[in-house]
N, CA, C and O atoms as a Tripos MOL2 file, in Angstrom:
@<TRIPOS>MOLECULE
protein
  224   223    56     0     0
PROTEIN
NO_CHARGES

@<TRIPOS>ATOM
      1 N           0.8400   -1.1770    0.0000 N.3       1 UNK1
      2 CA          0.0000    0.0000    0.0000 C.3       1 UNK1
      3 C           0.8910    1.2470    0.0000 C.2       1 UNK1
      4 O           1.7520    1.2510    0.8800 O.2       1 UNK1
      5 N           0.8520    2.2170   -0.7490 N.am      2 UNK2
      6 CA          1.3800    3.4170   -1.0120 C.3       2 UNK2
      7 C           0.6980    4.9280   -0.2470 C.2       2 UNK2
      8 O          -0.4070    5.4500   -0.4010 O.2       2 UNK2
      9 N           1.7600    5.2920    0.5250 N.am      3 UNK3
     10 CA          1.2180    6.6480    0.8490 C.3       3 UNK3
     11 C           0.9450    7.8470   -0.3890 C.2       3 UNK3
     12 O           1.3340    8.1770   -1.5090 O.2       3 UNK3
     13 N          -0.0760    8.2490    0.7560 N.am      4 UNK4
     14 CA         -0.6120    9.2620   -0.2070 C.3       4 UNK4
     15 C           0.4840   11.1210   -0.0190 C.2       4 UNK4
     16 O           0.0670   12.1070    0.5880 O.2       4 UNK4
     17 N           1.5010   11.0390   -0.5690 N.am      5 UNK5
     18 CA          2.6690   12.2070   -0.4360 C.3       5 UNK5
     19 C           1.6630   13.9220   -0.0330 C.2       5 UNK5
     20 O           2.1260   14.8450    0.6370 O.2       5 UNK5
     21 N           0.2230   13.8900   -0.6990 N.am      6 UNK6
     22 CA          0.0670   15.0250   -0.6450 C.3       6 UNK6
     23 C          -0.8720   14.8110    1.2090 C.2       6 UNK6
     24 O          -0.7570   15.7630    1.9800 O.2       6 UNK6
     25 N          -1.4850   13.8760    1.5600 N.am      7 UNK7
     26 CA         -2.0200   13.8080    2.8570 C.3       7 UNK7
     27 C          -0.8490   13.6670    3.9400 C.2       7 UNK7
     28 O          -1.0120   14.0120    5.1110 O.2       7 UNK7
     29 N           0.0580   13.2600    3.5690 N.am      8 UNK8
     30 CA          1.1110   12.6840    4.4330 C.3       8 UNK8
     31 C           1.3280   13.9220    5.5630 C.2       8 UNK8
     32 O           1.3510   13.4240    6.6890 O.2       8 UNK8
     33 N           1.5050   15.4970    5.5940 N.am      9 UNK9
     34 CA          2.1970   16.5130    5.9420 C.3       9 UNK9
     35 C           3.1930   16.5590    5.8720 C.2       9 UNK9
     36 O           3.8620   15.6820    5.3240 O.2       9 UNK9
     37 N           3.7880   17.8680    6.5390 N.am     10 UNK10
     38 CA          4.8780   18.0810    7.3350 C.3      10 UNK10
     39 C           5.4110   17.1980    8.0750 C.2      10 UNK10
     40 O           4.6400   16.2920    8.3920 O.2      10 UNK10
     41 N           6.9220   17.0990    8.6450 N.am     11 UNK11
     42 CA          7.3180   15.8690    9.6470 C.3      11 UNK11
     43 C           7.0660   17.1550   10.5690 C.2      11 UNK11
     44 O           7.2040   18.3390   10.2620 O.2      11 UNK11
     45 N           6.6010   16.5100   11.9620 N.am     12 UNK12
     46 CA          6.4620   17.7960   13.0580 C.3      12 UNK12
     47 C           8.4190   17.9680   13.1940 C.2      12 UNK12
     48 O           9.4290   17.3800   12.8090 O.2      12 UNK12
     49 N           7.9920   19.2680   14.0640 N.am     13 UNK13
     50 CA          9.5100   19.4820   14.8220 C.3      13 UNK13
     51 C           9.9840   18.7080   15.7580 C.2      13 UNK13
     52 O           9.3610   17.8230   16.3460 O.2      13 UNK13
     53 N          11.2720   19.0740   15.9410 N.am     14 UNK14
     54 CA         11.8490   18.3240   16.5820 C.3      14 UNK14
     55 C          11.9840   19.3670   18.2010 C.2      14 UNK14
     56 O          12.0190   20.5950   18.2730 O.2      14 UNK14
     57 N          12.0410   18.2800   19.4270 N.am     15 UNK15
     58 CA         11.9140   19.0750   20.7210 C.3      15 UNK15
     59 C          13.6700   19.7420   20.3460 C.2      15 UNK15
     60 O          14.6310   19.3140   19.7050 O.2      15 UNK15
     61 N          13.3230   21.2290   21.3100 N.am     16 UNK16
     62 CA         14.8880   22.0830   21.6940 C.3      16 UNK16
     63 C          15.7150   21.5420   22.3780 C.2      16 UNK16
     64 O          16.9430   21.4600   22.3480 O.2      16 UNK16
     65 N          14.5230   20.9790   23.3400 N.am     17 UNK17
     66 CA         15.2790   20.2140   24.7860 C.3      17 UNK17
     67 C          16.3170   19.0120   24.6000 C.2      17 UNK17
     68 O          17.5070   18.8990   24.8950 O.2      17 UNK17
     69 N          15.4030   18.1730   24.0010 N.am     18 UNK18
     70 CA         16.0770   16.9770   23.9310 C.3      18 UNK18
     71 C          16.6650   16.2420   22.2550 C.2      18 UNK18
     72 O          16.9920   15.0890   21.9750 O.2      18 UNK18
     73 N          16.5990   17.4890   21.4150 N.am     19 UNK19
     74 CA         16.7390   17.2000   20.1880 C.3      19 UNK19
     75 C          16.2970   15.6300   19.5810 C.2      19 UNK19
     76 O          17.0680   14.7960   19.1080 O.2      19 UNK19
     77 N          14.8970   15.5210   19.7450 N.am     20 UNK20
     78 CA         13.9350   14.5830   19.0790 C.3      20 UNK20
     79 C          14.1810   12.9950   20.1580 C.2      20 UNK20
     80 O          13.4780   11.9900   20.0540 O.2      20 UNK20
     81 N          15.2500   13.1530   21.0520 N.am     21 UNK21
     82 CA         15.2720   11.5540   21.0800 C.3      21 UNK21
     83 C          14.4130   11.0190   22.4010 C.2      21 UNK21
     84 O          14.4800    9.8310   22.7190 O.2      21 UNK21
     85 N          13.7340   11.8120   23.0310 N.am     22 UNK22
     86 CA         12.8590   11.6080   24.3590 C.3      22 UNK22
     87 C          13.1650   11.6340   25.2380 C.2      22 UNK22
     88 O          12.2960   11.6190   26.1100 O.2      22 UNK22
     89 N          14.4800   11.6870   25.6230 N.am     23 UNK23
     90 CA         15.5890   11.5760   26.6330 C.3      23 UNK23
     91 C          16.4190   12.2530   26.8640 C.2      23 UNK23
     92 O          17.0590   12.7490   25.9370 O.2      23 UNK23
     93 N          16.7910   12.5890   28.4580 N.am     24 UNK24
     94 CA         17.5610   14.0160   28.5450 C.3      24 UNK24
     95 C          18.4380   13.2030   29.5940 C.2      24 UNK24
     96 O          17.9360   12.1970   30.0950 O.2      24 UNK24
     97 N          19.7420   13.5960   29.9540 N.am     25 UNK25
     98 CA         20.3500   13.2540   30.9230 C.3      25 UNK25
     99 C          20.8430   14.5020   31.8170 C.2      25 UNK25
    100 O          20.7640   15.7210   31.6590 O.2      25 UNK25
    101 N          21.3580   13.7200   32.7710 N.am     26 UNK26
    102 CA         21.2120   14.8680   34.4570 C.3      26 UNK26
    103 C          22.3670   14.1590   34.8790 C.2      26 UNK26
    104 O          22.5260   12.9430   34.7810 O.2      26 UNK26
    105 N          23.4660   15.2930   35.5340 N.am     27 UNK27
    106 CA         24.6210   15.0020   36.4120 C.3      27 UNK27
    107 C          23.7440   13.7170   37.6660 C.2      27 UNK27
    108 O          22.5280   13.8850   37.7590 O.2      27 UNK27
    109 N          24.2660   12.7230   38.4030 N.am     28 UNK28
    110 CA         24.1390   12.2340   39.2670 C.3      28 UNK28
    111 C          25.3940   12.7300   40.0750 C.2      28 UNK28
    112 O          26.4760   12.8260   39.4950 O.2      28 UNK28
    113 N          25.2480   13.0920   41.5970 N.am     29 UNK29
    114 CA         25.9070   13.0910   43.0920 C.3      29 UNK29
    115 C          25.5690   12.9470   43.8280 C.2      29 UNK29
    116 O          24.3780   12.8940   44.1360 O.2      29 UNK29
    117 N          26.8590   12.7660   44.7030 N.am     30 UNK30
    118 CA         26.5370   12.4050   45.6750 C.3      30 UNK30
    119 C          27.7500   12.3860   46.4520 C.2      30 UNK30
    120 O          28.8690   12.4780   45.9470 O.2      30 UNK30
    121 N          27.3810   12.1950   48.4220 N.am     31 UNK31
    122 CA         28.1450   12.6210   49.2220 C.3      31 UNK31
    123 C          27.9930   14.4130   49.7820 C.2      31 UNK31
    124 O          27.4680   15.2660   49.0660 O.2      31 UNK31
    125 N          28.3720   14.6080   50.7040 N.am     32 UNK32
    126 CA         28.3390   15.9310   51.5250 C.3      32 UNK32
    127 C          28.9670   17.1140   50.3460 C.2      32 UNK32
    128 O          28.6310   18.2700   50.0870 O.2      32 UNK32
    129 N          29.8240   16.3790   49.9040 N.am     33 UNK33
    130 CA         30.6370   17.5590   48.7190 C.3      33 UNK33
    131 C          29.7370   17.6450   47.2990 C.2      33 UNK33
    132 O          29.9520   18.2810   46.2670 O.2      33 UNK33
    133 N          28.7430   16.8250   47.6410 N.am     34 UNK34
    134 CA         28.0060   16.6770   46.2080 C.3      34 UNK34
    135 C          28.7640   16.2120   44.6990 C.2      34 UNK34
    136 O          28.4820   16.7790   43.6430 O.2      34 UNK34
    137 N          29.7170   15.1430   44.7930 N.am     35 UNK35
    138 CA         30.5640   14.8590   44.4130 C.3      35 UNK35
    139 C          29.9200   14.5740   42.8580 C.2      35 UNK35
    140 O          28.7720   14.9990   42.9850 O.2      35 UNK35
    141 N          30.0230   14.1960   41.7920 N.am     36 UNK36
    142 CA         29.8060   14.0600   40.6380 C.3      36 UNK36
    143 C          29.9880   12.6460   39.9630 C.2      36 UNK36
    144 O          30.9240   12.6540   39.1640 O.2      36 UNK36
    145 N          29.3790   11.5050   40.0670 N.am     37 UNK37
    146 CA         29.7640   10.3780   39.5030 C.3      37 UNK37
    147 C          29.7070    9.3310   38.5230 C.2      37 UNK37
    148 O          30.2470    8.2400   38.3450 O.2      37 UNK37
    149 N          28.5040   10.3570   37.7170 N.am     38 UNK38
    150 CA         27.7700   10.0010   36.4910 C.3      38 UNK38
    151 C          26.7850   10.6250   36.0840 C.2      38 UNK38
    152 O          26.3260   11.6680   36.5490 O.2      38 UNK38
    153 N          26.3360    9.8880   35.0120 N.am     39 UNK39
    154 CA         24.9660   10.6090   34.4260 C.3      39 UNK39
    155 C          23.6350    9.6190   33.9540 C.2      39 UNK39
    156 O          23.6700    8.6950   33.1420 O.2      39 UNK39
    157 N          22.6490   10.0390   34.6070 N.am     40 UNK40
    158 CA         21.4850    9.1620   34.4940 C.3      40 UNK40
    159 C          20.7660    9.7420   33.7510 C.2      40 UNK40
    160 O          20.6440   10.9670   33.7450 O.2      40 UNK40
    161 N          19.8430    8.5270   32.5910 N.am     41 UNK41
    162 CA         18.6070    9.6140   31.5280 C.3      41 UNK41
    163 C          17.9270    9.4840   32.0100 C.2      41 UNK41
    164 O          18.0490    8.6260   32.8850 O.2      41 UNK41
    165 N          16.4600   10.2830   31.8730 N.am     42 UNK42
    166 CA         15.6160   10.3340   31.9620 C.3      42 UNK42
    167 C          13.9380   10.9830   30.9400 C.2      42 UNK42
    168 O          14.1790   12.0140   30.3130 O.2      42 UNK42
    169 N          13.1150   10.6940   30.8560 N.am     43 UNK43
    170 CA         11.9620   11.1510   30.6160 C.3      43 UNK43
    171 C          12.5290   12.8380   30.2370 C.2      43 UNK43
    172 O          13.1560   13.5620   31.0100 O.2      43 UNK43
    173 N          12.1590   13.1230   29.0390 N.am     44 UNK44
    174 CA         12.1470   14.9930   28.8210 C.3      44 UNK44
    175 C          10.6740   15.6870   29.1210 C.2      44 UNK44
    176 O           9.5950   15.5070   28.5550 O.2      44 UNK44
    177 N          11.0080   16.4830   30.1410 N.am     45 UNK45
    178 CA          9.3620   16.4580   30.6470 C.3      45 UNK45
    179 C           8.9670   17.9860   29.6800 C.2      45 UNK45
    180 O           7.9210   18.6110   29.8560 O.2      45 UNK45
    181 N          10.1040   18.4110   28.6070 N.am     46 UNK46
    182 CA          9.0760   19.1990   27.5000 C.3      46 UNK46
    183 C           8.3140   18.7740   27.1560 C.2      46 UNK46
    184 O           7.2040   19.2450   27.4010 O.2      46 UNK46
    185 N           8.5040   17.3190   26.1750 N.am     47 UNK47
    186 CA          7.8240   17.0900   25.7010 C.3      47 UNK47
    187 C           7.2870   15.7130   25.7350 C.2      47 UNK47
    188 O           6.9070   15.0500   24.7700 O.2      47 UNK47
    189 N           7.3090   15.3610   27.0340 N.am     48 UNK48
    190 CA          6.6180   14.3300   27.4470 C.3      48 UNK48
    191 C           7.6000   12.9630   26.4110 C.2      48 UNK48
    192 O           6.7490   12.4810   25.6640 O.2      48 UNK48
    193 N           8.1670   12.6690   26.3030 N.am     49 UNK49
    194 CA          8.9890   11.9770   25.1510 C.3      49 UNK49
    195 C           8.6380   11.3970   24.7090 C.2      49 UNK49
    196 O           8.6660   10.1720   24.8250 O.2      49 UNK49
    197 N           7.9380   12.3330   23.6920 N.am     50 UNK50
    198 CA          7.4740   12.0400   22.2500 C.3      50 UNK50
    199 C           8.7040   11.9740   21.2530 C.2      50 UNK50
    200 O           8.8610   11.1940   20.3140 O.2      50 UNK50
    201 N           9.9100   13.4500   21.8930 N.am     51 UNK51
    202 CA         10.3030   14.1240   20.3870 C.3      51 UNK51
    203 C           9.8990   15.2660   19.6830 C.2      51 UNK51
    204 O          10.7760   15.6480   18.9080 O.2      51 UNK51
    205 N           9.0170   15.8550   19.6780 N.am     52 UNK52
    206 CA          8.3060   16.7560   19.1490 C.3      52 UNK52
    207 C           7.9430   17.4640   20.0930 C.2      52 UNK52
    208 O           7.5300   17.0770   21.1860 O.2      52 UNK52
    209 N           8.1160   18.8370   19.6180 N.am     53 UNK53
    210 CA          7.9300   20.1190   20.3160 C.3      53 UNK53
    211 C           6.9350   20.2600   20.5900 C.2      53 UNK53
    212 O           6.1380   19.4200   20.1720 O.2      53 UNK53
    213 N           6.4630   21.2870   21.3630 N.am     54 UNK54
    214 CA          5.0250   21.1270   22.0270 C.3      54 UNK54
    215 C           4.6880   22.6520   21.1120 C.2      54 UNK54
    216 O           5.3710   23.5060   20.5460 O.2      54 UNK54
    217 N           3.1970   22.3960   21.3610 N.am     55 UNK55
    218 CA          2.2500   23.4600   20.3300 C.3      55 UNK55
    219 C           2.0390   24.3760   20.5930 C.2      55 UNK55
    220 O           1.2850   25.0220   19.8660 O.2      55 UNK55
    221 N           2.5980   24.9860   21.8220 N.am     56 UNK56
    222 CA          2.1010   25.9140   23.0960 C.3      56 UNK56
    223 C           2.2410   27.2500   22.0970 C.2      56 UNK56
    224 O           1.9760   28.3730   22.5260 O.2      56 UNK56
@<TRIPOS>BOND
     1     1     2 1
     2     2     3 1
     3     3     4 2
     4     3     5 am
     5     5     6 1
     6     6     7 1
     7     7     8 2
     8     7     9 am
     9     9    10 1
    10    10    11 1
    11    11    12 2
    12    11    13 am
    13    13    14 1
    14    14    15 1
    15    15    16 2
    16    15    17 am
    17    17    18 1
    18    18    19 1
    19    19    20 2
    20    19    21 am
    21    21    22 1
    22    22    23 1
    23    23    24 2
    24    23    25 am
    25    25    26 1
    26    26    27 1
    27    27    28 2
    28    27    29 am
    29    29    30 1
    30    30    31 1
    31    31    32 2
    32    31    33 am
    33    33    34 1
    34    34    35 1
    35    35    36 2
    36    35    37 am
    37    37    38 1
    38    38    39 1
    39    39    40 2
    40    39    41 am
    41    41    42 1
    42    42    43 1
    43    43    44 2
    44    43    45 am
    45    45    46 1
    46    46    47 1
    47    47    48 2
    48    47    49 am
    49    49    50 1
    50    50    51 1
    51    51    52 2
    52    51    53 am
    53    53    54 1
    54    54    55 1
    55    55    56 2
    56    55    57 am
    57    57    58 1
    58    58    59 1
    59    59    60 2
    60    59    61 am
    61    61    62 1
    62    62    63 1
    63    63    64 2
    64    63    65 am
    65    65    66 1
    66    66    67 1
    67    67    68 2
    68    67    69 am
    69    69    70 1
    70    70    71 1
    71    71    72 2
    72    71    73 am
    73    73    74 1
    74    74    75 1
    75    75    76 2
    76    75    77 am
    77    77    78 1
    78    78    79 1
    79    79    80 2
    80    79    81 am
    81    81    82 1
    82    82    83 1
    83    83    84 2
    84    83    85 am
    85    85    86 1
    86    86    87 1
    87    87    88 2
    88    87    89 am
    89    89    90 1
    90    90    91 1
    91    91    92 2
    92    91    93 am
    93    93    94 1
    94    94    95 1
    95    95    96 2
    96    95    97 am
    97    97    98 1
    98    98    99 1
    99    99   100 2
   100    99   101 am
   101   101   102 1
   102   102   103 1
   103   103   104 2
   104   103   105 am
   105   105   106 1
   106   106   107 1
   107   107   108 2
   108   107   109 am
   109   109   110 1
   110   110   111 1
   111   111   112 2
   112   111   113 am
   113   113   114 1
   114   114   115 1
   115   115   116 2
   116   115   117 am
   117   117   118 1
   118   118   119 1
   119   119   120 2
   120   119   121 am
   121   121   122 1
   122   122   123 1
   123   123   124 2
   124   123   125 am
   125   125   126 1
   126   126   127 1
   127   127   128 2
   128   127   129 am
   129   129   130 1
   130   130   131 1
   131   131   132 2
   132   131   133 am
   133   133   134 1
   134   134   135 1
   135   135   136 2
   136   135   137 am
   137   137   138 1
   138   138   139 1
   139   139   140 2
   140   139   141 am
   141   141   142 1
   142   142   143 1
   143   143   144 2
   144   143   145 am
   145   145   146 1
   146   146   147 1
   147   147   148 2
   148   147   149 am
   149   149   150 1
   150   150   151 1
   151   151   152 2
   152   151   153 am
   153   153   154 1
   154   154   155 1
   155   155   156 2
   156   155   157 am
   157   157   158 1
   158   158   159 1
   159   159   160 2
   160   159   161 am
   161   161   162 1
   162   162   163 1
   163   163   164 2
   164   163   165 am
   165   165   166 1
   166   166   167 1
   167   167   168 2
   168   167   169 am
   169   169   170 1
   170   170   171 1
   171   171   172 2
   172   171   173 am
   173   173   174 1
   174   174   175 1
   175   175   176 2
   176   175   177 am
   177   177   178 1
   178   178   179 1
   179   179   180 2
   180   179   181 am
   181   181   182 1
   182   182   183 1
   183   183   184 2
   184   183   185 am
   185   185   186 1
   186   186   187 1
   187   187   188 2
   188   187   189 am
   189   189   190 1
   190   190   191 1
   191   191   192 2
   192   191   193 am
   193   193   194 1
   194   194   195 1
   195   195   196 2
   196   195   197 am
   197   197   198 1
   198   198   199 1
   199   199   200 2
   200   199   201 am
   201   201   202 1
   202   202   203 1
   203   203   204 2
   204   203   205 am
   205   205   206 1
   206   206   207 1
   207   207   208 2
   208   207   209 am
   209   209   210 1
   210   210   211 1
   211   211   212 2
   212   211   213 am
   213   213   214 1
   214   214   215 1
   215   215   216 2
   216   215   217 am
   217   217   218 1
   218   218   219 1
   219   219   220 2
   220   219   221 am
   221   221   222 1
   222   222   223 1
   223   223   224 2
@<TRIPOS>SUBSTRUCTURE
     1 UNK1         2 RESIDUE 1 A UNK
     2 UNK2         6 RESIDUE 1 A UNK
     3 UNK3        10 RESIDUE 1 A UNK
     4 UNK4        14 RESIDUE 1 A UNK
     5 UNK5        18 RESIDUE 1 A UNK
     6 UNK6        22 RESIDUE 1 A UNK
     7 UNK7        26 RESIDUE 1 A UNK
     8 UNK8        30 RESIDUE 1 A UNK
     9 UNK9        34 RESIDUE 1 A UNK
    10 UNK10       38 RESIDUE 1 A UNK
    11 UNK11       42 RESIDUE 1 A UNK
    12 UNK12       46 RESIDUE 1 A UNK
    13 UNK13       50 RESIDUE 1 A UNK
    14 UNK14       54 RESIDUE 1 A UNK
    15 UNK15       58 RESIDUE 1 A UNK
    16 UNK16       62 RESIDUE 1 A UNK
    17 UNK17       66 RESIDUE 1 A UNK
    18 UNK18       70 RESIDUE 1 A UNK
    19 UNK19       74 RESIDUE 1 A UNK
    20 UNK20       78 RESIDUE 1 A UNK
    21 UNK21       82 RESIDUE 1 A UNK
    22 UNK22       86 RESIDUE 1 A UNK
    23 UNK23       90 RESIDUE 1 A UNK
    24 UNK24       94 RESIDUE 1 A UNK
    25 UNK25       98 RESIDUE 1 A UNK
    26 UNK26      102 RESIDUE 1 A UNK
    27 UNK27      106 RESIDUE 1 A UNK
    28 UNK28      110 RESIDUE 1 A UNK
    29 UNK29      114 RESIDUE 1 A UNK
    30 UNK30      118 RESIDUE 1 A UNK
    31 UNK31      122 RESIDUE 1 A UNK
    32 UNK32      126 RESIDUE 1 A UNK
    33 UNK33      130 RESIDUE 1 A UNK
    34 UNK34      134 RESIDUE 1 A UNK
    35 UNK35      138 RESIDUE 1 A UNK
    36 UNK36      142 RESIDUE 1 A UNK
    37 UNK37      146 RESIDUE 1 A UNK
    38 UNK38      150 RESIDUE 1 A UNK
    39 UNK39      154 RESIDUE 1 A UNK
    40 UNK40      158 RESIDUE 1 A UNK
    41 UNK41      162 RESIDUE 1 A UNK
    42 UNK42      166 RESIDUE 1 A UNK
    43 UNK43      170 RESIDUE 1 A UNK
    44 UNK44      174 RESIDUE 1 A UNK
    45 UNK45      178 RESIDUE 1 A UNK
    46 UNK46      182 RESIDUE 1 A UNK
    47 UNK47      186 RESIDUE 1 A UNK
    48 UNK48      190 RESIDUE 1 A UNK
    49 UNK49      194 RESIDUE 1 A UNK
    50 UNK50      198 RESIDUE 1 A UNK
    51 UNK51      202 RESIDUE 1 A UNK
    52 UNK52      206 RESIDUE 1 A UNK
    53 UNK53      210 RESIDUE 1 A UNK
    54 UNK54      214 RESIDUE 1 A UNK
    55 UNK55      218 RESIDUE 1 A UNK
    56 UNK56      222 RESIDUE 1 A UNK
């Protein structure tokens, strides 16, 4: 089955935040000095991780 090119649209945008991939990462620390020991991803709560920018 063949798409139809003229119904298809636009591809939406891509999020700022997380440049399309749904996922953002964040320093992890820890200890009194707040020491630095990695980095954990998480959920991009722009755009709910979809990828796509929000319509606001």
């Amino acid at each position: 089955m063949r798409k139809n090119p003229v119904t298809a649209g636009p591809e939406p945008a891509k999020c700022p935040t997380c440049h399309g991939s749904g996922e953002v990462s964040r320093a992890v620390r820890v200890g009194r000095k707040r020491r630095t020991v990695g980095q954990q991803t998480g959920l991009c709560l722009n755009c709910l991780g979809s990828g796509e920018a929000p319509t606001d």
